[in-house]
C-alpha positions as a Markdown table, in Angstrom:
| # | Residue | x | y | z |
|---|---|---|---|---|
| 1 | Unk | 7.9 | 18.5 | -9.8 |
| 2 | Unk | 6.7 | 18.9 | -13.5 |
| 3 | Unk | 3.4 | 18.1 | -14.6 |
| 4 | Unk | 3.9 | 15.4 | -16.2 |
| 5 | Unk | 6.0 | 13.5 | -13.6 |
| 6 | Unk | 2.5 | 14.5 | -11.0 |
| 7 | Unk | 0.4 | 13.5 | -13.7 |
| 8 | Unk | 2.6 | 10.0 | -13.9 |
| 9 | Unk | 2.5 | 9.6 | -10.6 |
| 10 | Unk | -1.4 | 10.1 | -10.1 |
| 11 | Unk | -1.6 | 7.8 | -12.6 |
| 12 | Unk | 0.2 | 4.9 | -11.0 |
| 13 | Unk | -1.3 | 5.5 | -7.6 |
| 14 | Unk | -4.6 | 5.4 | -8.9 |
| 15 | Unk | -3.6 | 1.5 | -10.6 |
| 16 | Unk | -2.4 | 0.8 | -7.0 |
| 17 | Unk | -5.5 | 2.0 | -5.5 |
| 18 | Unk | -7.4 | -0.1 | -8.0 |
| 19 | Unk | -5.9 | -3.4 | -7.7 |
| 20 | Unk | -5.8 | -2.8 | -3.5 |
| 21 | Unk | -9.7 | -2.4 | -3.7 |
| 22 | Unk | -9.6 | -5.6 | -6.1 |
| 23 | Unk | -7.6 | -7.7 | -3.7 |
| 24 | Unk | -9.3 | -6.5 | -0.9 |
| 25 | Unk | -12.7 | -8.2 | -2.8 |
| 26 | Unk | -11.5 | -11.2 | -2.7 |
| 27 | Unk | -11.0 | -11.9 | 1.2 |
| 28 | Unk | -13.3 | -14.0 | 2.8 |
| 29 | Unk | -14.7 | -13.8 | 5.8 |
| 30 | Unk | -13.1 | -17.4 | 7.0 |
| 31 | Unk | -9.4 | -15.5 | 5.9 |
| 32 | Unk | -9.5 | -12.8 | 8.8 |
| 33 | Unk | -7.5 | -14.7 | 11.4 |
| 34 | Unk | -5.1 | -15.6 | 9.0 |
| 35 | Unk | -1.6 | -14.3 | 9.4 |
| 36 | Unk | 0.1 | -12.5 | 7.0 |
| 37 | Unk | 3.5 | -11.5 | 5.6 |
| 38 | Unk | 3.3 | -7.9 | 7.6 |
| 39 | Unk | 4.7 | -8.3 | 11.1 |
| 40 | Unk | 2.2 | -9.6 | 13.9 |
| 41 | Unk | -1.5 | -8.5 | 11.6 |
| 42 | Unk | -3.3 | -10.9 | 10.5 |
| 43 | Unk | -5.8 | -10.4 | 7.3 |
| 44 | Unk | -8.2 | -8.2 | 9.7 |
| 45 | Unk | -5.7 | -6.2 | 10.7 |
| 46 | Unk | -4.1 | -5.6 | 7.8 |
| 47 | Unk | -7.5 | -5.5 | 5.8 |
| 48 | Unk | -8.3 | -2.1 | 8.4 |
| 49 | Unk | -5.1 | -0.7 | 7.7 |
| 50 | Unk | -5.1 | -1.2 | 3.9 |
| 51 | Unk | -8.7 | 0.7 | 3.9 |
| 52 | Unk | -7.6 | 3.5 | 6.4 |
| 53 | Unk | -4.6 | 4.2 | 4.7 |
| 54 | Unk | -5.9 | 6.7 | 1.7 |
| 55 | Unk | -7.8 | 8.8 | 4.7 |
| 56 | Unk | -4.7 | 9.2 | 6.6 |
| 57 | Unk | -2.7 | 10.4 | 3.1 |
| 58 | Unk | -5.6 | 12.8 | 2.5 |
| 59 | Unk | -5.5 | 14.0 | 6.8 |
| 60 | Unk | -1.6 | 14.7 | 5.9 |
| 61 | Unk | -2.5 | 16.0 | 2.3 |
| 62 | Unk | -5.0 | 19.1 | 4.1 |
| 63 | Unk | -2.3 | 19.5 | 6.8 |
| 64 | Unk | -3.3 | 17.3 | 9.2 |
| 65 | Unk | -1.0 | 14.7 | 11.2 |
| 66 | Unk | -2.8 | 11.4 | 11.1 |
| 67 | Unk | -2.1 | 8.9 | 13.9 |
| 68 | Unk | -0.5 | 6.0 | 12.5 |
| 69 | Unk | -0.1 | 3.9 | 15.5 |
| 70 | Unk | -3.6 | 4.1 | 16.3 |
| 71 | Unk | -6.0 | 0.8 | 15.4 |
| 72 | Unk | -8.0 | 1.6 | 12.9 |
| 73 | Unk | -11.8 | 1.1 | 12.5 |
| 74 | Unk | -12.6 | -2.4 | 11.8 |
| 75 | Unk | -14.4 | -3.2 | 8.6 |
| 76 | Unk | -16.3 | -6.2 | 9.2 |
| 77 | Unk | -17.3 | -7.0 | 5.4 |
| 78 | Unk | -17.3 | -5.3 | 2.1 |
| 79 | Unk | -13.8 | -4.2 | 2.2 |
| 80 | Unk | -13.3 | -3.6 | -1.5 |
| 81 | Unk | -16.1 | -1.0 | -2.1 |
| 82 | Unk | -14.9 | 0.7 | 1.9 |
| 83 | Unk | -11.8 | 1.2 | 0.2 |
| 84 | Unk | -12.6 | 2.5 | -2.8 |
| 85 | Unk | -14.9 | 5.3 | -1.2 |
| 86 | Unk | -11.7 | 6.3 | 0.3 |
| 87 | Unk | -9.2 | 5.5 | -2.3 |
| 88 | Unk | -11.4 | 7.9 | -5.0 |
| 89 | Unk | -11.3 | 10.6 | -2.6 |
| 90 | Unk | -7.8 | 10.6 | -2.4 |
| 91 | Unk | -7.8 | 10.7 | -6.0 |
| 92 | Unk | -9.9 | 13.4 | -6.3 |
| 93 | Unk | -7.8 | 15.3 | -3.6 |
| 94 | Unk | -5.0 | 15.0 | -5.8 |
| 95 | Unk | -6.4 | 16.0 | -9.0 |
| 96 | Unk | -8.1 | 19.2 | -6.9 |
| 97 | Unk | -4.9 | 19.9 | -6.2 |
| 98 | Unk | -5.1 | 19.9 | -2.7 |
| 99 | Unk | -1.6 | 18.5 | -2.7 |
| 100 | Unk | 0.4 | 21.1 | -0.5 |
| 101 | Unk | 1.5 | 17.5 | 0.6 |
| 102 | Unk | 4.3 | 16.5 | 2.4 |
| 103 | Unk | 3.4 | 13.0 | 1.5 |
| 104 | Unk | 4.0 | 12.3 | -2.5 |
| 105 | Unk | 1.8 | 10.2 | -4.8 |
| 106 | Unk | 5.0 | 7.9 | -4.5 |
| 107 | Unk | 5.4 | 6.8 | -1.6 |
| 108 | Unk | 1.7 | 6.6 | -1.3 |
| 109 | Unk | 1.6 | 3.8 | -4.5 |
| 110 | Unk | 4.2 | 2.6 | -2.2 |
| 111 | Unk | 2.7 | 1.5 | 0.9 |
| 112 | Unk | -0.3 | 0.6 | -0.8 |
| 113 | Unk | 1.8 | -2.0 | -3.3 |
| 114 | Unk | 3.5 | -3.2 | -0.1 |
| 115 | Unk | 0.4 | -4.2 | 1.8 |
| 116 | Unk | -1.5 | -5.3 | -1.4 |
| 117 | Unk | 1.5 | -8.0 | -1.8 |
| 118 | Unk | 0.9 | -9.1 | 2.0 |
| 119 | Unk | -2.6 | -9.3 | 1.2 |
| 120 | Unk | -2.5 | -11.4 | -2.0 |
| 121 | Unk | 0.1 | -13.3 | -0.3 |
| 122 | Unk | -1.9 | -14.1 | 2.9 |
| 123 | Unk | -5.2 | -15.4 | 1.1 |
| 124 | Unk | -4.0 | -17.1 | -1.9 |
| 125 | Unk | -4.3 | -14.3 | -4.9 |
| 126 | Unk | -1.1 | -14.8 | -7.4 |
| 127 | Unk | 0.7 | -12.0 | -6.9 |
| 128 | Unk | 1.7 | -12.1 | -11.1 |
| 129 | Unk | -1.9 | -10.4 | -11.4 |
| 130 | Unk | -0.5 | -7.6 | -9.6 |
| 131 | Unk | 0.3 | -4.9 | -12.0 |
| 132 | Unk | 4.4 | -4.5 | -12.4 |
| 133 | Unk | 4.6 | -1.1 | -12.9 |
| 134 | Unk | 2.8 | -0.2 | -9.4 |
| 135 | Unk | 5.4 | -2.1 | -7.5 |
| 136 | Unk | 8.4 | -1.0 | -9.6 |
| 137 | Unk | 7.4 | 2.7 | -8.8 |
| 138 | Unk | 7.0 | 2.3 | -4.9 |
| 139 | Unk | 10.3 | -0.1 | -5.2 |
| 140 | Unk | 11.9 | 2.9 | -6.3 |
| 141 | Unk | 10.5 | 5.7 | -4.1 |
| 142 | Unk | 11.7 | 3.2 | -1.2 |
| 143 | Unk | 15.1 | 2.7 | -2.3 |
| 144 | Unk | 15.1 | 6.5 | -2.9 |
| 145 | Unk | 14.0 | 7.3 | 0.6 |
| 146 | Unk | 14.2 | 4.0 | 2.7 |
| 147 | Unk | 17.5 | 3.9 | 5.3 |
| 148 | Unk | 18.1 | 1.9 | 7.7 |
| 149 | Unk | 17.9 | 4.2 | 10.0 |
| 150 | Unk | 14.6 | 5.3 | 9.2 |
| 151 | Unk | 12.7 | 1.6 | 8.0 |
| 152 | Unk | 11.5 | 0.9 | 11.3 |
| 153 | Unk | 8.7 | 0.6 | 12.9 |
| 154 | Unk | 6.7 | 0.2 | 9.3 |
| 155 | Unk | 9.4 | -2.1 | 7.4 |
| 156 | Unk | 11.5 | -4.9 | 8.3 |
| 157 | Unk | 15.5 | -4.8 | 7.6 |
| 158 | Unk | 15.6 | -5.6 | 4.0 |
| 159 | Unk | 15.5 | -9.1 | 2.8 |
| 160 | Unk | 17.3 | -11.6 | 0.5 |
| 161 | Unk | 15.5 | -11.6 | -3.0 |
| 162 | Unk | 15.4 | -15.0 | -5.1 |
| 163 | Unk | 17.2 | -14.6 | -8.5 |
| 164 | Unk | 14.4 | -15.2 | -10.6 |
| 165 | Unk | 11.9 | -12.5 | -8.2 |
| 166 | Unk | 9.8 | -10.6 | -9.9 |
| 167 | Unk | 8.8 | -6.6 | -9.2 |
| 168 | Unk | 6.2 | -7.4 | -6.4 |
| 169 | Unk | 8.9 | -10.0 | -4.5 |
| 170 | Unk | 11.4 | -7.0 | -5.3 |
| 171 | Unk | 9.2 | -4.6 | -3.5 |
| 172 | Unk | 8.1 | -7.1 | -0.8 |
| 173 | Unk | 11.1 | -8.2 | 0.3 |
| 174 | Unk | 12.6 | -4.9 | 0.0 |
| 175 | Unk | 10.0 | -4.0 | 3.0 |
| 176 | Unk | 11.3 | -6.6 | 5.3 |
| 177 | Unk | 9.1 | -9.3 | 3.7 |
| 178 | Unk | 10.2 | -13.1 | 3.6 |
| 179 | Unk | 9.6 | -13.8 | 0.0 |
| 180 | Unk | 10.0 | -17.0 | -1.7 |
């Protein structure tokens, strides 16, 4: 990959990292049994796995095999700054170059930008906030990469779009999600 397509993709993972750790300040502690767009989680759930996530890309980015299946550690407040910590070091990582990775940048912005979109979606934050470019990029990695043979057990068969959907309802219901 050139430089400047890394350096573009850094970039864009870093927004998605950014407005994850912004969403993520704005759940309340009365939102955490609420469900959500992503399968059977509800906001805690999906709150742990959005903050676990960057740790498990920088476990695969240093050779490791993370365990996706397994629950992660529960965060029981302050979920924005928790995922920061780990969003910045897998930043860092990247710019280190550490990146031997079998995971790209890509598809990281992209499962980020998916479960930011179930996020916003399940406690209220307008998803027009979200920044377009983040969910164009992981919409294209996904379409890129994303059979139906291999969607499952992380995304749903895709879904119908609305006509007038915009990037992030692209991207969600690309994943499986019910968007309307």
């Amino acid at each position: 990959m050139a430089d400047a397509d890394w350096g573009d993709e850094v970039r864009v993972l870093a927004k998605a990292l950014d407005q994850a750790g912004d969403v993520l300040d704005q759940v309340h502690p009365d939102a955490l049994s609420q469900p959500t767009p992503c399968g059977d989680w509800d906001v805690a759930a999906l709150a742990d796995h959005l903050i676990a996530a960057p740790g498990r890309f920088l476990t695969m980015m240093r050779g490791g095999q993370p365990d996706w299946a397994a629950p992660p550690a529960h965060v029981a407040e302050g979920w924005g700054p928790a995922f920061r910590v780990a969003g910045d070091d897998l930043i860092h990582a990247w710019h280190e170059g550490v990146a031997a990775a079998p995971a790209s940048a890509d598809w990281q912005t992209a499962e980020i930008a998916v479960h930011t979109w179930d996020l916003a979606t399940a406690i209220g934050v307008p998803v027009d906030r979200l920044e377009p470019e983040v969910a164009a990029r992981g919409l294209a990695f996904l379409r890129a990469h994303l059979t139906a043979d291999n969607r499952a057990p992380a995304f749903g068969p895709e879904q119908s779009t609305p006509d007038d959907a915009g990037p992030y309802q692209q991207l969600a219901s690309f994943a499986g999600r019910q968007v309307r």
